[in-house]
N, C-alpha and C positions, 0 to 999 in steps of 0.2 A: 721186115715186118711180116706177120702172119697172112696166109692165104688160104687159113682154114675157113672151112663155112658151114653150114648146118646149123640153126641158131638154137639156142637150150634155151629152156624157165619157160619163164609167161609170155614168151612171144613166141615160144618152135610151134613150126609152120606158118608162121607168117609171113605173108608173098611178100613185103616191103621189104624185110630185112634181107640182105643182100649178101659179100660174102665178108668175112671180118679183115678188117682192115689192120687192125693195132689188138694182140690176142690179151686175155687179163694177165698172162703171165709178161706176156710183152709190159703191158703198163705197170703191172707191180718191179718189176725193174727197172725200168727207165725211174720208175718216182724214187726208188731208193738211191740211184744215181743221181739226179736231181737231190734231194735230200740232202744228201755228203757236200754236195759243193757248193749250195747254200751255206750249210753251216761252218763252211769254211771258209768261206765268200764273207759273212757277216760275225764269226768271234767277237768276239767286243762290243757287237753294238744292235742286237739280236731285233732283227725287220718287222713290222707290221705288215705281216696277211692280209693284202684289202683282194676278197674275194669277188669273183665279180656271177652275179646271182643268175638264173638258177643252178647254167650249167655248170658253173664248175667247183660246185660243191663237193663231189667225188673225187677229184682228182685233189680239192684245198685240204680236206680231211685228211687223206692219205698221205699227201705232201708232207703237211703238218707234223703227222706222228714219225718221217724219216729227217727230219730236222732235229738235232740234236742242241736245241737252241729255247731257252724262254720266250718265245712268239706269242704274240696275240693277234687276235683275227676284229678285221672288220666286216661290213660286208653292204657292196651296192648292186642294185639293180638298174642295168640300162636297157632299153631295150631301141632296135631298129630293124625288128623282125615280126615283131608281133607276130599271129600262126601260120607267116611265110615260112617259107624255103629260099627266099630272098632275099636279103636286103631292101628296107624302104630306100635307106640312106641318108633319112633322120632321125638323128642319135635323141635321145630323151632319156632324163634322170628318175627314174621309178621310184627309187629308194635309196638315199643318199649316207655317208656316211655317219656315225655317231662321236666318233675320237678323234680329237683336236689333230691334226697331222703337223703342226709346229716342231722342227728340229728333229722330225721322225723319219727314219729309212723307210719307204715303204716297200715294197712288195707287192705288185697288182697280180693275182694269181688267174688266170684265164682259161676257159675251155679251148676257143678255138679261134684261131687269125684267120678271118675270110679278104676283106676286101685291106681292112687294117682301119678303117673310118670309127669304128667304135673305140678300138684301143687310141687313136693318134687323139681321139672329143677327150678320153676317159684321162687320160696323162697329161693334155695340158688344161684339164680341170684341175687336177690332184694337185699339179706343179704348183698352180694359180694358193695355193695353201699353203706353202713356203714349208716345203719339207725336207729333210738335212737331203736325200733322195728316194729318188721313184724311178726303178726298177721293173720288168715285165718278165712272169713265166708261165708261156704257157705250155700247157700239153699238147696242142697239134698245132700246123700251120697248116694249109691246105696253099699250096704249091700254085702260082700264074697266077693270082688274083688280087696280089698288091702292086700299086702304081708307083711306091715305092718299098725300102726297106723299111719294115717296121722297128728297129730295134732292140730288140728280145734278144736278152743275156743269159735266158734260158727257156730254150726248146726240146719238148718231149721228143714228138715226132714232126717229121716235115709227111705229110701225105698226096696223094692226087688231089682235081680239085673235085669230087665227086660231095654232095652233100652223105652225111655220118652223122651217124646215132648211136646213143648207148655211152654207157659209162659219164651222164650225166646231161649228153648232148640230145635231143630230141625232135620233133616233129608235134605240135597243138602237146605238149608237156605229156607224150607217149613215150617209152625206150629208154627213158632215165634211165631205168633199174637194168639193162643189161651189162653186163660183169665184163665185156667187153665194146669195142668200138667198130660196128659194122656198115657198110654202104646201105642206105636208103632207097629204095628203086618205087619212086615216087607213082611211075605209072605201070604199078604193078597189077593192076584190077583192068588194065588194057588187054590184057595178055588170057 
């Protein structure tokens, strides 16, 4: 993974952004990888996309157009962050699904595995819909923070456990729009 830093666009010079963790060219690769073995992973019986809202909408878009497969996207919002940096460690349903999941493969596509409590609430929700399966891919894990293994059959990157922004992931819905995935240095106005 990249150990470039300097950050560009609408954030250079901002003391928060830290040094980049996963570079854009890092993540347009790994999602082309990812991509290929989806699509080969599911020939015949092409996954429902259930995105999971906001962050990882950049990384499902992308995803999406490296599948070579007739997909459709769903898309829910949970949240157990509200505009921490922490975890509450009460999962809540924002925004629920629209399409029936009966007999459907799905596909939970994810920004980021912290603790694993949102993804283990979000899967045996999804299960509870009697779906043919339910599947996790996310683009990062962040490394020491699961009490166990979460189960993901496809992982971008495994990273430190530092909190990251960028490339959909954020801080009060700030850093979306970074092209890439950098450390967050929370107490940067200390300094």
């Amino acid at each position: 993974m990249s150990d470039a830093s300097a950050p560009v666009g609408p954030y250079e010079g901002d003391p928060h952004i830290g040094r980049v963790v996963v570079s854009t060219d890092e993540l347009r690769q790994r999602t082309a990888e990812l991509g290929a073995q989806i699509t080969a992973d599911y020939t015949g019986s092409p996954p429902l996309l259930v995105g999971v809202l906001k962050g990882a909408i950049m990384f499902m878009a992308d995803l999406a157009r490296e599948i070579a497969l007739p997909v459709e996207f769903d898309f829910m919002a949970v949240s157990s962050y509200g505009n921490a940096t922490k975890s509450s460690g009460v999962v809540r349903i924002v925004k629920d699904l629209d399409l029936d999941l009966t007999g459907r493969h799905v596909l939970i596509v994810e920004d980021i595995i912290d603790s694993g409590l949102t993804l283990a609430y979000l899967r045996k929700n999804l299960l509870a819909r009697n779906p043919a399966s339910v599947e996790v891919c996310a683009l990062l894990v962040r490394e020491g923070l699961q009490k166990r293994d979460p189960d993901l059959k496809y992982v971008g990157f495994r990273i430190p456990p530092d909190f990251v922004v960028g490339y959909g992931l954020d801080v009060s819905d700030r850093y979306r729009n970074l092209p890439y995935v950098a450390s967050y240095l929370a107490d940067a106005d200390d300094h």
